[in-house]
N, C-alpha and C positions, 0 to 999 in steps of 0.2 A: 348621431345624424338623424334629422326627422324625415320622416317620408316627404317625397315629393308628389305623390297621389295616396289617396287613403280611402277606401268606400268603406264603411261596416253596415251588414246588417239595410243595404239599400233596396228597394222593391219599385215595383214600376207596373203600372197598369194602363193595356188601352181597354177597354168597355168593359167586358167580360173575359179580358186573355192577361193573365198574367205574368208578365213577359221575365220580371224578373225577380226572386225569389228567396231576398234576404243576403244577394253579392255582399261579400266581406273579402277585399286583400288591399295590400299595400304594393306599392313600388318607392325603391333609390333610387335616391338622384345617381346618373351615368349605368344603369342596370337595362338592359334590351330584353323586354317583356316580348315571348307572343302566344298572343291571345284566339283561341282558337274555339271551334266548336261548329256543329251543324249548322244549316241556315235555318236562321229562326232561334238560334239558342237564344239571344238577344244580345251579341257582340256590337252591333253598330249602336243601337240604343244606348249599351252603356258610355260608350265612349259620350254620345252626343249630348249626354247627361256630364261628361265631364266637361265638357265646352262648354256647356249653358246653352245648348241647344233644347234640351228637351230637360223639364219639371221633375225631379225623384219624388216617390209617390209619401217614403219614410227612409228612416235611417241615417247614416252621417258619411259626407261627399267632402271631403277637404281637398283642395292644391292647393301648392307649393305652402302647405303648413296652416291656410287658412281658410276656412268655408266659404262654399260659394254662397255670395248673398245676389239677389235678382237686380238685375239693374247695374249692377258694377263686372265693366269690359275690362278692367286695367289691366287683367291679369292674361289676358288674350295675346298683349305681343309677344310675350314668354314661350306661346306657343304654333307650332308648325301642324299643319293637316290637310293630309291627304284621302279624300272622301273615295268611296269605291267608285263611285258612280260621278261623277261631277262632270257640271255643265262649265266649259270657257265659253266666252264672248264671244262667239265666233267671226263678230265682223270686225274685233281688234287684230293689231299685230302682234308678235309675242313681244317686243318691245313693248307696246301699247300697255299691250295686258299684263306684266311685267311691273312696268311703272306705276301702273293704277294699282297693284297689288301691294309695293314699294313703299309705295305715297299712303296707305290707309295704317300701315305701319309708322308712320311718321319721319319717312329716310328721306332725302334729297336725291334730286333727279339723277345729279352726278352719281353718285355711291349707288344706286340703282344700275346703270347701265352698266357700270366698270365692273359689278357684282356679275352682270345680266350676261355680262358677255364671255367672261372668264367661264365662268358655269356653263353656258350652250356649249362655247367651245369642246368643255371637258366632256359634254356628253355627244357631241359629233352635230350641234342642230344649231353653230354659229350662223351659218349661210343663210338659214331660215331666219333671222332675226326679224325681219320686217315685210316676212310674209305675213298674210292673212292666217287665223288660227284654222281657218274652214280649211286650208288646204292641207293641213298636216295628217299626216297619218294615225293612229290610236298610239303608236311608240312614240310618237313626237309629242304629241300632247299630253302624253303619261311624263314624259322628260318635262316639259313644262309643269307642270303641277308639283311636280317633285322641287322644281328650282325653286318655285311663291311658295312654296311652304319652307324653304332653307334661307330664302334672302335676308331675310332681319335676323337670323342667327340665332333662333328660339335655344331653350332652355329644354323643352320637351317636343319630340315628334309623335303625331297620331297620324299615323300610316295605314291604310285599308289596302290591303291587296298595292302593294307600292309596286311589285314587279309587273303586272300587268301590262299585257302588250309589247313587251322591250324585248327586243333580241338578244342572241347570248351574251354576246360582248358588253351590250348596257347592265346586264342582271350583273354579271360580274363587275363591274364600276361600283354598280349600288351596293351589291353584297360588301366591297372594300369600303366603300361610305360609311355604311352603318357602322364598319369596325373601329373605325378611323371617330366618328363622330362620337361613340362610346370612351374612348380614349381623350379625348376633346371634352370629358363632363356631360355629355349631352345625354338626356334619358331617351328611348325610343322604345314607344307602344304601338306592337303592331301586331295586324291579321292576315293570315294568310290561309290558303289551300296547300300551299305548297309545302308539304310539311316537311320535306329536306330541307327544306333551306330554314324553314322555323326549327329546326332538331339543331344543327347546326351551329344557329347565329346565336342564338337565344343565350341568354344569364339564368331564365326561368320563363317554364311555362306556363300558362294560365287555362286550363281546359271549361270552356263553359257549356251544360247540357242542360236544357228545361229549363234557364232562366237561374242555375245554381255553379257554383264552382265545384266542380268534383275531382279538379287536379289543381296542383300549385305548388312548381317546384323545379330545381331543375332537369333537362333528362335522368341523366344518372341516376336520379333518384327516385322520381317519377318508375325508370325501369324497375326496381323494386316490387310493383308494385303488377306490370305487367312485362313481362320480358320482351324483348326483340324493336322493332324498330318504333318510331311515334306514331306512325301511320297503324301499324297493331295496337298502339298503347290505346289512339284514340279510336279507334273502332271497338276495344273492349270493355271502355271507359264510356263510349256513349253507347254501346249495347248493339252497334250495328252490327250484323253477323250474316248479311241476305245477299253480300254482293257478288259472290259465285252464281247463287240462282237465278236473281235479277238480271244480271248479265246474260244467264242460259236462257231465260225467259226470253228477253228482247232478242237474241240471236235469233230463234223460235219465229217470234213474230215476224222478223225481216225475210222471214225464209218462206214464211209461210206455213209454215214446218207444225200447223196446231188444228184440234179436230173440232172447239167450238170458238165463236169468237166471242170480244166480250160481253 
């Protein structure tokens, strides 16, 4: 079986910062990756290098078994993504925005809605069908985003922060989603904070710090390496060790509680 994503040896520069620092892993097809590291490690970057969003500077970027070459989309319906930060239309409906997302994939209107609609139902935001997207709340529009990145029934998911905003009862839908869609063939590359649920869901982790992979594997094995839970593995895997004091400090500061200022 060949990989379904491949970078070796990939590097990335903006001006003077060198964001990423010779990335080398693979992922299987139906394997639930999550990809993790401080802000700034360069996690979004890489992914948007796997989209064809952003230029690798050197090194070798294959999907689904063949390089990306500049200029060629085909290989985009295959995939699902969900950006941390994304802007909706806000003066579409979710039907609207739904369809327009439908139709760029190349589905018909009908298999749109009958998709469109089964799906809100399942995540509780039917009713909302054909409201404006301005009025939804940050869970409703996280549900949406989640649904245009599943409607053509990719091959692979790139999820940023997928749980974001969603109440308990939605995280658990999605947590059973991912298991459900792993089981279904489907690859899912994802970021999180939330590193329960990445310890958890995950097949294999991907720790990234400084622009390098300095984990790759799964927990269980990973623990080898540092014991106790992911949230210790990655704090002593990215060298963080301040956040008792930090913590003390800022309490300090709130309180008043300090004898020069900065």
């Amino acid at each position: 079986m060949e990989p379904i994503v491949e970078l070796i040896d990939v590097t990335k520069r903006f001006d003077q910062d060198q964001v990423l620092k010779g990335v080398t892993f693979s992922v299987m097809p139906g394997e639930i990756i999550g990809y993790i590291g401080p802000n700034g490690a360069g996690k979004s970057t890489t992914v948007k290098m796997i989209l064809g969003m952003l230029k690798k500077d050197s090194g070798t970027l294959r999907l689904f078994n063949q390089p990306l070459e500049e200029g060629d989309v085909s290989y985009k319906g295959r995939i699902g993504y969900v950006p941390e930060n994304a802007e909706l239309y806000e003066t579409l409906t979710a039907r609207e925005y739904l369809l327009f997302v439908g139709e760029l994939y190349g589905m018909k209107e009908k298999e749109v809605m009958n998709k469109a609609l089964v799906m809100m139902d399942a995540l509780g935001i039917k009713e909302s069908f054909n409201a404006r997207l301005s009025s939804f709340s940050k869970g409703m529009r996280q549900k949406v985003l989640i649904i245009s990145s599943l409607i053509h029934d990719p091959d692979i998911l790139f999820w940023d922060e997928p749980l974001s905003g969603l109440d308990a009862n939605s995280v658990q839908i999605i947590k059973e989603l991912l298991l459900k869609l792993r089981e279904d063939g489907k690859t899912i590359f994802y970021s999180s904070h939330i590193m329960d649920t990445v310890e958890k869901l995950s097949d294999r982790i991907l720790i990234l710090h400084e622009g390098e992979v300095v984990a790759d594997g799964p927990f269980n094995e990973l623990q080898k390496e540092a014991a106790g839970t992911l949230e210790e593995l990655f704090n002593t895997l990215t060298g963080f060790d301040e956040h008792d004091a930090l913590a003390e400090q800022f309490l300090k500061g709130m309180k008043g509680d300090f004898v020069h200022g900065p």
